[in-house]
Structures are given as structure tokens and as C-alpha cells.
C-alpha positions in Angstrom: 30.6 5.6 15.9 27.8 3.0 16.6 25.2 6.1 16.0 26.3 6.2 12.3 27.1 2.4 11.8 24.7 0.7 14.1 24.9 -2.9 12.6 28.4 -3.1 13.1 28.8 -4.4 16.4 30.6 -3.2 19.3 33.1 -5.7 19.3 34.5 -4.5 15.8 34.4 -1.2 17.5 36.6 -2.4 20.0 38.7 -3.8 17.8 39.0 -1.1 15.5 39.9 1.7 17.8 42.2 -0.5 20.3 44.1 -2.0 16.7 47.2 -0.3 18.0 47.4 -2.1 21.5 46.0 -5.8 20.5 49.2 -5.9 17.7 51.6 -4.2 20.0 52.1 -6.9 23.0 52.6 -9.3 20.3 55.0 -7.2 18.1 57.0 -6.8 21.7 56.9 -10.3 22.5 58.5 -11.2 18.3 61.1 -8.6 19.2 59.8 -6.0 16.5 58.8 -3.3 18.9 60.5 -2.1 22.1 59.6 -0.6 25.4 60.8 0.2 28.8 59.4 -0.2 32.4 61.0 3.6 33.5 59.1 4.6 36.9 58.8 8.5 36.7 58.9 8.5 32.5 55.5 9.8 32.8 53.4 10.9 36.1 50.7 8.5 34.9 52.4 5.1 33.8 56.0 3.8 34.3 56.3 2.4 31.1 58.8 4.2 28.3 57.5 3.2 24.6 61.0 3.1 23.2 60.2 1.7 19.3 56.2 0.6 18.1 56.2 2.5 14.4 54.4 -0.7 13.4 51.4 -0.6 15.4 51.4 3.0 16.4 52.5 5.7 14.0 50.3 7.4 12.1 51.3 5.7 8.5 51.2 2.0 11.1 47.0 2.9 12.2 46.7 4.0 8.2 48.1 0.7 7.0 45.7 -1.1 9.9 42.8 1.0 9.3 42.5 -0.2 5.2 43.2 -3.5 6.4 40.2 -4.1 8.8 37.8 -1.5 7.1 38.7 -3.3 3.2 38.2 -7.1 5.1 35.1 -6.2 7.0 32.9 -6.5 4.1 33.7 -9.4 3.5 33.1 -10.8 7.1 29.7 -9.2 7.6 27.6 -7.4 5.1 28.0 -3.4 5.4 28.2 -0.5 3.1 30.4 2.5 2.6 29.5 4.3 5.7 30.4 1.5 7.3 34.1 0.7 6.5 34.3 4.7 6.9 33.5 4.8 10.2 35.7 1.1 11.1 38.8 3.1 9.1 37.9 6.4 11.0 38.0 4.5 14.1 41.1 2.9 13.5 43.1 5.8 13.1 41.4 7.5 16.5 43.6 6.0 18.5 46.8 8.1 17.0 45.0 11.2 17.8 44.0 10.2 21.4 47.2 8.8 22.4 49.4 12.0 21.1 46.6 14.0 23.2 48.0 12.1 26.6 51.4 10.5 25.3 55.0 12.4 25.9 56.5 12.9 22.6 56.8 9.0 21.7 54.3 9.1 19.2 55.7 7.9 15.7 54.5 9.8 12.3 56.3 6.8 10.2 57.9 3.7 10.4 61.9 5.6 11.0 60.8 6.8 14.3 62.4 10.4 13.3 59.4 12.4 13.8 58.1 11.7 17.3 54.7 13.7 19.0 52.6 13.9 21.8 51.4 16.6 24.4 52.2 14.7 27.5 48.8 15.0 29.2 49.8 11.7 31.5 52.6 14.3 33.0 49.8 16.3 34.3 47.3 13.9 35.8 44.8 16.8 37.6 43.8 17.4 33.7 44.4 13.8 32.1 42.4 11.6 34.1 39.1 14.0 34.3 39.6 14.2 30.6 39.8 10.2 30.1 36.9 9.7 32.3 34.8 12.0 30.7 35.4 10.6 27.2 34.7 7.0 29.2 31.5 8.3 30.1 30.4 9.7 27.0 31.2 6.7 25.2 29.1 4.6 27.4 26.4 7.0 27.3 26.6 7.0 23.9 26.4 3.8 23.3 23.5 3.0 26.0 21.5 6.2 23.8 22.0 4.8 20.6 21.3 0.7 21.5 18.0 -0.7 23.5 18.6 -4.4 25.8 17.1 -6.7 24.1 17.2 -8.6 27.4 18.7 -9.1 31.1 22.4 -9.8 29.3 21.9 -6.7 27.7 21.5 -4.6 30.1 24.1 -6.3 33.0 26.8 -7.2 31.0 26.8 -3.4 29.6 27.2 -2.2 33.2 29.2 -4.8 34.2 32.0 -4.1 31.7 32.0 -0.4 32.3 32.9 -1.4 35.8 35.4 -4.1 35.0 37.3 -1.3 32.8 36.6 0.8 35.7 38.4 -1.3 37.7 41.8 -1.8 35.2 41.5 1.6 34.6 42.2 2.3 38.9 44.6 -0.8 38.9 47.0 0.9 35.8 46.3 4.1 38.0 47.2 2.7 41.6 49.3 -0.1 41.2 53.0 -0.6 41.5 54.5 -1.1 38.4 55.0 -4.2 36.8 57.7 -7.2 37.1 58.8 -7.0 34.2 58.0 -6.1 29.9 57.5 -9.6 29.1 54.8 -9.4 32.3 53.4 -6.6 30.6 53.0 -8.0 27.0 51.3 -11.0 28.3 49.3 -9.4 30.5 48.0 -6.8 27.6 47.0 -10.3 25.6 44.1 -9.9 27.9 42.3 -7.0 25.8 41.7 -9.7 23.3 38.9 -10.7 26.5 37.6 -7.5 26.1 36.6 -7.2 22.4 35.1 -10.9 23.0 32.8 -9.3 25.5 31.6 -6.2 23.0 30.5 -9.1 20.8 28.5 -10.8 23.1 27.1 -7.9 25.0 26.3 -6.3 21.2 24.2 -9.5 20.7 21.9 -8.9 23.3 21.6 -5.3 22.5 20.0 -3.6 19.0 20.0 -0.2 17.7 17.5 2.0 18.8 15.8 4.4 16.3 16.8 8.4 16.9 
């Protein structure tokens, strides 16, 4: 994405493509969406996404994908290709999460139609597969952008390995207390789109 809309910093990026999860703790914690901590519901994560058409069916990302991509212009200057790419971003995260998701993933806001392949039942080809797309984007990212100084360069590294790390933790770790723990916790990707924007800053496109 930053290859074909290299102003736009990476923290929009990381806003844009994790829209679904920064609405959904706070959606859970209003009462509006609904999950379950289910050990076993998937190989990969104990926790059973009972209700979230809001933030994560496919009309939901559409909905938040106009929203961000029509207000980003008039945040920050950008053109077309721009609020393309933001929109296109957006509505990634449907398409990656039915890739690893049991059939949980909502088309509307009824729930009727549910989707998903189930890839974190089968961990031997999910978690190569999310590590590889981790590593591309990083490479990806490091291709397309020069440091423009120490902070660019460290803090780059330095939060691949911190999402490393929560990345082994969600992996490893027993599961959680409770799904008020859980929405609370996940308040703490906000931390993480906060850091695109100041690592962006210390970074500038770099010319193909």
C-alpha cells in the first residue's frame, strides 16, 4: 500500500487495515457486539466471535472504508489514489480474516450469512502463512521508505519485534481472564498505530 500512496503515513495504514479490531473492543465493551472465551473453538485462539456485523462483516469494513478514505482528505492533503488505496485497505481485513477465521465471518449486519476457511484450526499452514505476509509487509515497507535518521531505522525494528512478541504471547499464552480482560486489553492497538505515525516521521519514501 505505502508503494502506491507513499505520503500517506503508516499510521493511517495501520489504522485503515486494523479498522475492524480498534472499533470492536469498544463495540464489546457498549454491549453491541458479543464474543466468547471457548478454549478449543479454534486450534489457534480460544476466543468464539459470537455477534461483531458492525465492525466486521463485509457491508461493516464497506461502511468503515468510505468513512476513513472520504474524511482523509480532509485531514491531510491526498488525491484519488490515495483514498483508493486507504478504502482498499480497509476492506483487507474481511478478506484476511475469512482466510484464517472458522465460519464467523459476517457478509451483513443479520449475521445470516457467515464465512471463513478456518486456517487457525490448522496451525502447521496458518502461522507460516501469517508470518510470511508479516515479513513481506516489513520488507515492503523498509523497500519502499529510506531512515531519515537513527529513530527511523530502530524504532522500525523495534516494532517488528514488539508485534513479534504479541504475536508469540496470543500464540503461547493461556487464555484470558475474562472478555472484559480481553476488550481492554485490545484498547492497546490504539499504541500501535500511534507508533506507525511516529516511526513514519522519521522515515520518507524512497524513489523506485
Amino acid at each position: 500500500a505505502k508503494r502506491y500512496a507513499p505520503h500517506v503515513s503508516l499510521g493511517v495504514m495501520f489504522l485503515a487495515c486494523q479498522m475492524a479490531d480498534l472499533i470492536w473492543p469498544s463495540l464489546v465493551l457498549l454491549g453491541i457486539e458479543t464474543f466468547e472465551i471457548e478454549p478449543g473453538s479454534t486450534v489457534m485462539t480460544p476466543l468464539s466471535f459470537t455477534s461483531y456485523p458492525y465492525s466486521h462483516s463485509l457491508l461493516g469494513l464497506l461502511v468503515w472504508s468510505v468513512l476513513l478514505a472520504g474524511l482523509y482528505p480532509t485531514l491531510r492533503r491526498g488525491g484519488k489514489r490515495a483514498v483508493a488505496v486507504i478504502a482498499l485497505v480497509v476492506m483487507s481485513h474481511w478478506f484476511l480474516d475469512f482466510l484464517t477465521h472458522r465460519p464467523d465471518m459476517p457478509l451483513y449486519f443479520d449475521q445470516t450469512t457467515l464465512l471463513g476457511l478456518g486456517l487457525w484450526n490448522h496451525p502447521v499452514v496458518a502461522v507460516p502463512l501469517e508470518l510470511l505476509l508479516f515479513g513481506l509487509g516489513i520488507w515492503l515497507y523498509a523497500r519502499h521508505t529510506r531512515a531519515l535518521d537513527k529513530i527511523g531505522v530502530h524504532g522500525l525494528w523495534g516494532l517488528a519485534s514488539f508485534l513479534l512478541l504479541i504475536y508469540a504471547a496470543n500464540l503461547l499464552g493461556p487464555p484470558p481472564p475474562s472478555v472484559g480482560a480481553v476488550a481492554w486489553s485490545a484498547q492497546a492497538l490504539w499504541l500501535v498505530v500511534a507508533m506507525g505515525f511516529w516511526i513514519d516521521r522519521h522515515r520518507a519514501p524512497h524513489a523506485d
